[in-house]
Residue frames as a rotation matrix with the C-alpha (Angstrom) as fourth column:
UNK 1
-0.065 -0.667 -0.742 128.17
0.393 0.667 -0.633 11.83
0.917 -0.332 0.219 70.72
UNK 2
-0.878 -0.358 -0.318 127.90
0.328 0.033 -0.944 14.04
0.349 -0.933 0.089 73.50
UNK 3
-0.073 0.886 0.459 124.46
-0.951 -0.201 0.236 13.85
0.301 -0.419 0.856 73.85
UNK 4
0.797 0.402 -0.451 124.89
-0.154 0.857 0.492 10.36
0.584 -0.322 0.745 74.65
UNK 5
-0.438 -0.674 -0.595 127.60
0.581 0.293 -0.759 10.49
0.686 -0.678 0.263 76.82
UNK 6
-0.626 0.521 0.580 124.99
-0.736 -0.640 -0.219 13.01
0.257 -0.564 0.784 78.92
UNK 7
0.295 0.817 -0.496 122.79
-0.553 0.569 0.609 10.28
0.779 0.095 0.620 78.86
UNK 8
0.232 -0.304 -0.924 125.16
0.345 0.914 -0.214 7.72
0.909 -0.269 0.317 80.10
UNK 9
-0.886 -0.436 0.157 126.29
0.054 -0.434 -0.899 10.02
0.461 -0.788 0.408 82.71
UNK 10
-0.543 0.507 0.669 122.97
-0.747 -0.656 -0.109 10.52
0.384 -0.559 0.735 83.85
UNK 11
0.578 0.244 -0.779 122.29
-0.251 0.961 0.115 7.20
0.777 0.129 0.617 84.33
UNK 12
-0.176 -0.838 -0.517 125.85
0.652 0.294 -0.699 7.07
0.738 -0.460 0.494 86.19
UNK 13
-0.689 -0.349 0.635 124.48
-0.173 -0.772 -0.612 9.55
0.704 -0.531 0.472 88.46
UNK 14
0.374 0.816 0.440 121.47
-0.813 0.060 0.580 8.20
0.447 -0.575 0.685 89.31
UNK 15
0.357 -0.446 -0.820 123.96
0.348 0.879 -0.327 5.02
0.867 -0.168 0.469 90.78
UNK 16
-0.860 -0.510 -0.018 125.54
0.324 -0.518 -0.792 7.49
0.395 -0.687 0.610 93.09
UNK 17
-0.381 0.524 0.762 122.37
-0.666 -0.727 0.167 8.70
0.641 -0.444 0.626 93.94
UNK 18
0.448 0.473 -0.759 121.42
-0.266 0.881 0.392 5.04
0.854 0.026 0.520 95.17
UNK 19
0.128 -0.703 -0.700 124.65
0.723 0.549 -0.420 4.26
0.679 -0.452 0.578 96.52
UNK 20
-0.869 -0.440 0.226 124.85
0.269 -0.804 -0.531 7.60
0.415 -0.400 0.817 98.90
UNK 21
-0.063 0.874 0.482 121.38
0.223 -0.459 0.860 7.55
0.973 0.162 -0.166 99.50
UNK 22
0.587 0.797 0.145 121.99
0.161 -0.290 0.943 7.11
0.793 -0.530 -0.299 102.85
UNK 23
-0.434 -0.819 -0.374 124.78
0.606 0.041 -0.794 8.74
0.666 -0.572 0.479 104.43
UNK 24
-0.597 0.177 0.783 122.34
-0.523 -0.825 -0.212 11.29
0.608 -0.536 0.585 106.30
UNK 25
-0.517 0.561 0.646 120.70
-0.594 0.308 -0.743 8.29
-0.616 -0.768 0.174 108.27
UNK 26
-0.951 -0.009 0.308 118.52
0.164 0.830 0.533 5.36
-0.260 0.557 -0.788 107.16
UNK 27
0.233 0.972 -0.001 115.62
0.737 -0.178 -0.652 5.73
-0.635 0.151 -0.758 105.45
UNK 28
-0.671 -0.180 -0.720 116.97
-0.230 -0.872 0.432 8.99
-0.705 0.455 0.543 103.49
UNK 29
-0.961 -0.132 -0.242 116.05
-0.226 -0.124 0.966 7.66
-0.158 0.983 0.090 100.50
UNK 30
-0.631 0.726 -0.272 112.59
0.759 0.507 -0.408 6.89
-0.158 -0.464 -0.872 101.38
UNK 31
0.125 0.386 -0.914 111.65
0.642 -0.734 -0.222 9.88
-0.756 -0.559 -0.340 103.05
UNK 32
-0.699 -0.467 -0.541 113.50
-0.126 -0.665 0.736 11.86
-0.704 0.583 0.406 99.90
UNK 33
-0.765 0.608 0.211 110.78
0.544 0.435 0.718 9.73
0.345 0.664 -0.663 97.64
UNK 34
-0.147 0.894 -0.423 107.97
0.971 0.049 -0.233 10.76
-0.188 -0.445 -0.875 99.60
UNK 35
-0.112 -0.067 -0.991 108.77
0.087 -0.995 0.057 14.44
-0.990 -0.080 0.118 99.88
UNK 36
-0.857 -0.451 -0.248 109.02
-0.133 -0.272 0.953 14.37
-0.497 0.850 0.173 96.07
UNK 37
-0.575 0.774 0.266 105.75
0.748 0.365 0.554 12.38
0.332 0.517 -0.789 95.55
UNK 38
0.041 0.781 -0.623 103.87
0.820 -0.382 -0.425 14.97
-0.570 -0.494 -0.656 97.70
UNK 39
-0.596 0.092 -0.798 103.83
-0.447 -0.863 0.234 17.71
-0.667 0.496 0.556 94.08
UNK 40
-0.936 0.349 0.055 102.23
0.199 0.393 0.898 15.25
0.291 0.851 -0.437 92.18
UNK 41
-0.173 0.856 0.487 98.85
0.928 -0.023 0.372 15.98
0.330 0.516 -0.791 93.59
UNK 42
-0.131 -0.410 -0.903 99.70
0.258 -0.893 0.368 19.76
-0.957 -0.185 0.223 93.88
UNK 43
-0.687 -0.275 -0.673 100.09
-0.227 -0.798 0.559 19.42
-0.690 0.537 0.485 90.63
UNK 44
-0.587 0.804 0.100 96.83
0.798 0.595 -0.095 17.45
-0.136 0.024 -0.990 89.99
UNK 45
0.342 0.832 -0.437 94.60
0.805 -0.500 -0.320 19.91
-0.484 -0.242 -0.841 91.53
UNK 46
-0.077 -0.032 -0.997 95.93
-0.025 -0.999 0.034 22.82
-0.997 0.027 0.076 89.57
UNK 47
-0.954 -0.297 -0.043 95.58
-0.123 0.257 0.958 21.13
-0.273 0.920 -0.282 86.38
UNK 48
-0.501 0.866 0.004 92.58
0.784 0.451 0.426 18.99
0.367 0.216 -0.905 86.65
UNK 49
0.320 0.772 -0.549 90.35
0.944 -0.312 0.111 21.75
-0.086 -0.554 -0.828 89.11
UNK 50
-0.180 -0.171 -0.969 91.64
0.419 -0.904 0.082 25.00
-0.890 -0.391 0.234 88.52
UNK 51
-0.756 -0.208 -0.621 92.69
-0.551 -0.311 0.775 24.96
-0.354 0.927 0.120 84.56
UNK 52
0.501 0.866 0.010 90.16
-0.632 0.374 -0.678 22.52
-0.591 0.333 0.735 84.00
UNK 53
0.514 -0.181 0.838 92.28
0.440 0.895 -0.077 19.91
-0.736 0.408 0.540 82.23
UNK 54
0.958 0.097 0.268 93.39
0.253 -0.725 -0.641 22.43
0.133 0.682 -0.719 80.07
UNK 55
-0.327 -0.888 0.323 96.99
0.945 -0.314 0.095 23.64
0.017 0.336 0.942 79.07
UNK 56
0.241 0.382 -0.892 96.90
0.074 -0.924 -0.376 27.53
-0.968 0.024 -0.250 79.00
UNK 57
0.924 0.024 0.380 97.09
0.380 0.032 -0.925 28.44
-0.035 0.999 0.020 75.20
UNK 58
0.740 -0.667 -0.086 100.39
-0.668 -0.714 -0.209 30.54
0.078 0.212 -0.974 75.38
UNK 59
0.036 -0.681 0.731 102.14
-0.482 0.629 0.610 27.15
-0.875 -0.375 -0.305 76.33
UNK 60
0.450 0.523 0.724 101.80
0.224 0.719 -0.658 26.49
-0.865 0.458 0.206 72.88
UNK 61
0.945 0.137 0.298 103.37
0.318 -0.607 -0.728 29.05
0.081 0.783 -0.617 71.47
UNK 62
0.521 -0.802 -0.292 106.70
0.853 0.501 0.147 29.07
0.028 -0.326 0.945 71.11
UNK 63
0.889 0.242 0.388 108.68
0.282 -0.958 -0.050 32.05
0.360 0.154 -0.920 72.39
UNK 64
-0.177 -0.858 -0.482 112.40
0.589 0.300 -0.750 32.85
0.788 -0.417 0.453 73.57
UNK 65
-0.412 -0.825 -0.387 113.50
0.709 -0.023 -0.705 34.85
0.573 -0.564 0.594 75.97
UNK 66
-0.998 -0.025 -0.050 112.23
0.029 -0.996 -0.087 38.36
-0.047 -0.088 0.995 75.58
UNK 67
0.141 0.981 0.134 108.38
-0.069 0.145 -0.987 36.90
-0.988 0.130 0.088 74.74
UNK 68
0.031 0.283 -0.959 108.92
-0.987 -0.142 -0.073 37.38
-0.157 0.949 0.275 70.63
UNK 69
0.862 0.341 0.374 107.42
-0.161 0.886 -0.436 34.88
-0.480 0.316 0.818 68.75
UNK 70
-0.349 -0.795 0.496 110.80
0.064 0.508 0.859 32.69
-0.935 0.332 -0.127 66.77
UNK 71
0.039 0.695 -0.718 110.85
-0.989 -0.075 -0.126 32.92
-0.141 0.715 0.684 62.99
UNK 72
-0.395 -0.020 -0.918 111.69
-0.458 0.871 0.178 29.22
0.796 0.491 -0.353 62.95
UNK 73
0.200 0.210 0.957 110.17
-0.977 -0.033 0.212 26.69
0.076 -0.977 0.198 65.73
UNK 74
-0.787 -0.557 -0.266 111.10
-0.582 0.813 0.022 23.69
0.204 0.172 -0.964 66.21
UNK 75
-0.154 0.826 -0.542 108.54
-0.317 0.478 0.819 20.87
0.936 0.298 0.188 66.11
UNK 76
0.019 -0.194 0.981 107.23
-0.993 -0.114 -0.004 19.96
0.113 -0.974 -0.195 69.89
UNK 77
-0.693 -0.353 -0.628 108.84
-0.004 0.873 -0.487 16.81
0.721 -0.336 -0.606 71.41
UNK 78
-0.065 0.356 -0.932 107.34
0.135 0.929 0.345 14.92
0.989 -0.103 -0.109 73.62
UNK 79
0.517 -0.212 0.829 106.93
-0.801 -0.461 0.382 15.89
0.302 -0.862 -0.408 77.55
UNK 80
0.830 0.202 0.520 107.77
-0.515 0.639 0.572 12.51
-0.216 -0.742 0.634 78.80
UNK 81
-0.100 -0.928 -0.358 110.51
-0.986 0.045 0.159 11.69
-0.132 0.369 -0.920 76.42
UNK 82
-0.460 0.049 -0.887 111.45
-0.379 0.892 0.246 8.13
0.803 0.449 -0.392 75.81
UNK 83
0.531 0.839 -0.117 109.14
-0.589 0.464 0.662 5.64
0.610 -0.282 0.741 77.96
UNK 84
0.577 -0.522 -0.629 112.06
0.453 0.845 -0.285 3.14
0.680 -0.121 0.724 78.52
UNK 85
-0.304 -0.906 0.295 114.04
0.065 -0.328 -0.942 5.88
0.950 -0.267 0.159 80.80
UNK 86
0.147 0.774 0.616 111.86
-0.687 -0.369 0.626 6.04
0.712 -0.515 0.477 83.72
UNK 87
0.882 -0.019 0.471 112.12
-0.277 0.788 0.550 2.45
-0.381 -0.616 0.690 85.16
UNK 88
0.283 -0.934 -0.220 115.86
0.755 0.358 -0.549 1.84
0.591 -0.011 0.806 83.96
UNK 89
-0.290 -0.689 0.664 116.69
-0.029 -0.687 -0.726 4.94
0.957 -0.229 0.179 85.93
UNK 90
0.404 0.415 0.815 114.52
-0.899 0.018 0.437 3.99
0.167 -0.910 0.381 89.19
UNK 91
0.928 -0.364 -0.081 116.14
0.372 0.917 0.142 0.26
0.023 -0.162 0.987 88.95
UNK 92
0.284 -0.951 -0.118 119.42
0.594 0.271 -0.757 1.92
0.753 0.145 0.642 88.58
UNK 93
-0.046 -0.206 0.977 119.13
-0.788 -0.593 -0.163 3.94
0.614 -0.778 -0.135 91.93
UNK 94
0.892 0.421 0.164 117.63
-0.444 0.751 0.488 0.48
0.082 -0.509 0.857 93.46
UNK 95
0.812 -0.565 -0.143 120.74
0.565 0.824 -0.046 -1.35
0.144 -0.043 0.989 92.59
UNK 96
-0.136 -0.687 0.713 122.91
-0.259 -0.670 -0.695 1.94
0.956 -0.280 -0.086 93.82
UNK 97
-0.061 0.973 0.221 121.29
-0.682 -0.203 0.703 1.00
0.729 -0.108 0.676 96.64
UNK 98
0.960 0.244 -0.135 121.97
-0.244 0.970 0.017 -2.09
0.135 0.017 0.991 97.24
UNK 99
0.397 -0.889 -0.228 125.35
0.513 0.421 -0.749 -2.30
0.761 0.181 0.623 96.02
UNK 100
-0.207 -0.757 0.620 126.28
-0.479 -0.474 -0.739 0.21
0.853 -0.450 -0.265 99.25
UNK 101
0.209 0.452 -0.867 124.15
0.145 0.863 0.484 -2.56
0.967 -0.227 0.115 101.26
């Protein structure tokens, strides 16, 4: 239960992020996009040309805090999570958006 009411809330935040996007001047939310897109090829080139495409192996290995290895691990999930959150949460900043028109 209250892992979906985190959900929903995060959902309910990206709205506010929409709707507020621009109290620091127009365009905020724009300019805030852009700045954000400009790690993606940052993190390109350190993936694809440094590591070679490659994960380091220790990112595999599950460890806590201190480096020791867990005696139990949990099975790895997904990076991306569910598919369907991605473009309901970018439509629900759009229509935060909007609705402060």
């Amino acid at each position: 239960m209250l892992i979906a009411l985190g959900g929903f809330l995060a959902f309910v935040n990206a709205l506010l992020l929409g709707w507020g996007a621009n109290v620091w001047g127009g365009g905020a939310l724009l300019t805030g996009l852009v700045f954000a897109a400009v790690v993606v090829p940052v993190f390109a080139f350190r993936h694809y040309v440094r590591d070679g495409g490659k994960f380091p192996d220790s990112m595999y290995t599950p460890t806590d805090a201190t480096g020791a290895v867990p005696a139990t691990a949990a099975p790895a999930a997904p990076a991306s999570g569910p598919t369907w959150h991605w473009p309901v949460a970018c439509f629900t900043v759009i229509i935060g958006h909007l609705l402060a028109g």
